[in-house]
BAMARVEX-996223 format. One record per residue (C-alpha): residue number from 1; residue in three letters; x, y, z. Coordinates in nm, 3 decimals. Example, Ala and Ser with C-alpha at 12.3 -4.5 7.8 and 13.67 -1.06 7.14 Angstrom:
<nodes>
<i = 1	aa = ALA	x = 1.230	y = -0.450	z = 0.780>
<i = 2	aa = SER	x = 1.367	y = -0.106	z = 0.714>
</nodes>
This chain:
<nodes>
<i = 1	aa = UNK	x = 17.541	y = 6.981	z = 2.560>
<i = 2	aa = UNK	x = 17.503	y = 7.380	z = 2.533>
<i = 3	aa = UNK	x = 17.378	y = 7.549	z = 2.254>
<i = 4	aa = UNK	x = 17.324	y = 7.977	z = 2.248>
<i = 5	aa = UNK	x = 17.294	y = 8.121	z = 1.889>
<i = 6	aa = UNK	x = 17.268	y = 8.499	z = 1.882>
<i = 7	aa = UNK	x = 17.232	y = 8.580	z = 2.250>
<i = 8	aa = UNK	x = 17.128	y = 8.927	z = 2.283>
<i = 9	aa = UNK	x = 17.066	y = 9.121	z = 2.605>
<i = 10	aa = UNK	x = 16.969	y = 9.453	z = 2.718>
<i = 11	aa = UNK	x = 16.908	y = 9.689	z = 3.031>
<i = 12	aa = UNK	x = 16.704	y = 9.953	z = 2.910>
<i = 13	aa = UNK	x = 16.860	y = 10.092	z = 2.633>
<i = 14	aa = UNK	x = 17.232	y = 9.968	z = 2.694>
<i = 15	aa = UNK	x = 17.289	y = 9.649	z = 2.448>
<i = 16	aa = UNK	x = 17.533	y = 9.461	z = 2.689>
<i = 17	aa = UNK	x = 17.543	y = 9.134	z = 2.470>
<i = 18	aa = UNK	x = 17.560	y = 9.091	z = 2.144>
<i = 19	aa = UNK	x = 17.508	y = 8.802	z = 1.922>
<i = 20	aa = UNK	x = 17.695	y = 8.574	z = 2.128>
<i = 21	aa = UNK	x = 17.710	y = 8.209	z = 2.003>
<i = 22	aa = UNK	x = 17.851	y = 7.920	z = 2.152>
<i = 23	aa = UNK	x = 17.840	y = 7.547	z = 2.147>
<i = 24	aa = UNK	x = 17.970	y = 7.301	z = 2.400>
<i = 25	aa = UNK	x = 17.983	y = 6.950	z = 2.403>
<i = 26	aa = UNK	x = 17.902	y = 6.693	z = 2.667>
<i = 27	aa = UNK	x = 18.200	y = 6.670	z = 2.893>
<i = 28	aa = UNK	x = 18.317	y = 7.005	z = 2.777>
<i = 29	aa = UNK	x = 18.465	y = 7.261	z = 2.991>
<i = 30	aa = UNK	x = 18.456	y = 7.656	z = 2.955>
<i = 31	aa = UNK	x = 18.591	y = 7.944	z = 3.146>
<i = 32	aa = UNK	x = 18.445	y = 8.257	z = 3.162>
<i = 33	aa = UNK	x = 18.687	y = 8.514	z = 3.282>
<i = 34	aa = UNK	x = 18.698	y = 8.863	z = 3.273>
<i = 35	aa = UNK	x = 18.747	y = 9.240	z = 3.496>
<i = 36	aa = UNK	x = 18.436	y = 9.336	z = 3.702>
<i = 37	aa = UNK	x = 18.161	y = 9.450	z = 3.522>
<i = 38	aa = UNK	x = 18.231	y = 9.315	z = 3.172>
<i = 39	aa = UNK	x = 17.937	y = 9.085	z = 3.160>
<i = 40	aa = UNK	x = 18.010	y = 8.711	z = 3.287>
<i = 41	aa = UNK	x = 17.738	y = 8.717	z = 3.541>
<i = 42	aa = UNK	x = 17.443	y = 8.848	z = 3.290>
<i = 43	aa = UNK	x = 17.547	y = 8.572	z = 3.109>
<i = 44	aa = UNK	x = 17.510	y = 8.298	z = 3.347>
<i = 45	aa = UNK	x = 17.195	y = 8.469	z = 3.421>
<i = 46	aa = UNK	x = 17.105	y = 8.519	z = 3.075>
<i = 47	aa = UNK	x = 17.116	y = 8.138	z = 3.022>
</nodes>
């Protein structure tokens, strides 16, 4: 089980996150797609 409630990141200044909320359930799956750059590996990192 995954919980994030109002994820919030920043690099400096820049606010590259913002109130992200998600919940997933034991045997769950989620995809995180997206262009280069648009923030799926701060996220990973972020949780």
């Amino acid at each position: 089980m995954l919980n994030v409630s109002n994820l919030n990141v920043y690099y400096g200044d820049s606010h590259v996150l913002r109130d992200l909320s998600l919940d997933l359930a034991p045997g769950e799956s989620l995809a995180i797609m997206g262009r280069n750059g648009m923030g799926k590996t701060t996220l990973l990192r972020s949780l």
